[in-house]
N, C-alpha and C positions, 0 to 999 in steps of 0.2 A: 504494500500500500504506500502511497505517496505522504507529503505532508497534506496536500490537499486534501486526499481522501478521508485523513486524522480529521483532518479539521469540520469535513462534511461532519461526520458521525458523531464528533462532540457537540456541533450543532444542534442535531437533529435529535440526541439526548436530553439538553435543556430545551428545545423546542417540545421536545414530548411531556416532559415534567409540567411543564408550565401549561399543555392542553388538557394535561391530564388531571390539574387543581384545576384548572377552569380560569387561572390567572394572565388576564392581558399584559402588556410591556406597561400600561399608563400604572396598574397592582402593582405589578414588581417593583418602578421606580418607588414609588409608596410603599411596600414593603421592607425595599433596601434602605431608604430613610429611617423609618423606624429601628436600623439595626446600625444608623449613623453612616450609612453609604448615601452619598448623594449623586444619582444617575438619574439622567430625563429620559421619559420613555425614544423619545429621538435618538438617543446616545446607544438604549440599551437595543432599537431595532437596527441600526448600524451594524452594532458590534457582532448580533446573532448573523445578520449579513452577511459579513463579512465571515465570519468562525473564526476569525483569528484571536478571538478572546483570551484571555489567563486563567490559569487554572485560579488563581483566585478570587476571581469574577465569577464564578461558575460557583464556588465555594459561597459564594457571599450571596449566591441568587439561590440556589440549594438550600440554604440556612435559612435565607426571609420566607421560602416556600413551604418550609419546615418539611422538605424532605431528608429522608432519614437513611435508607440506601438509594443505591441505581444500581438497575442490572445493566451492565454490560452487552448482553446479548438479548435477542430479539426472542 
């Protein structure tokens, strides 16, 4: 697999987390506020865009979500 392809599938991990709480990007910025992150929903649909996010953005959006694991596979 490529980086790219990394990047899809991490993507597409917090994109499933977040349909699967039912939580918009405009929640999460709101969410992540609440845990002292400050991200506008603009920022946080960018950065899904893009996948090139941080493992500690993912950390910090997993947390507000109050997701507890991820599976790995489908």
């Amino acid at each position: 697999m490529t980086d790219s392809d990394w990047q899809e599938r991490v993507k597409g991990l917090l994109k499933a987390e977040l349909k699967r709480r039912g939580v918009s990007y405009k929640q999460l910025a709101e969410k992540l506020k609440e845990i002292g992150i400050d991200e506008t929903d603009r920022n946080i649909a960018n950065k899904l865009a893009r996948g090139g996010f941080s493992a500690v953005f993912m950390i910090q959006c997993l947390e507000a979500i109050g997701c507890q694991t991820v599976h790995l596979t489908a």
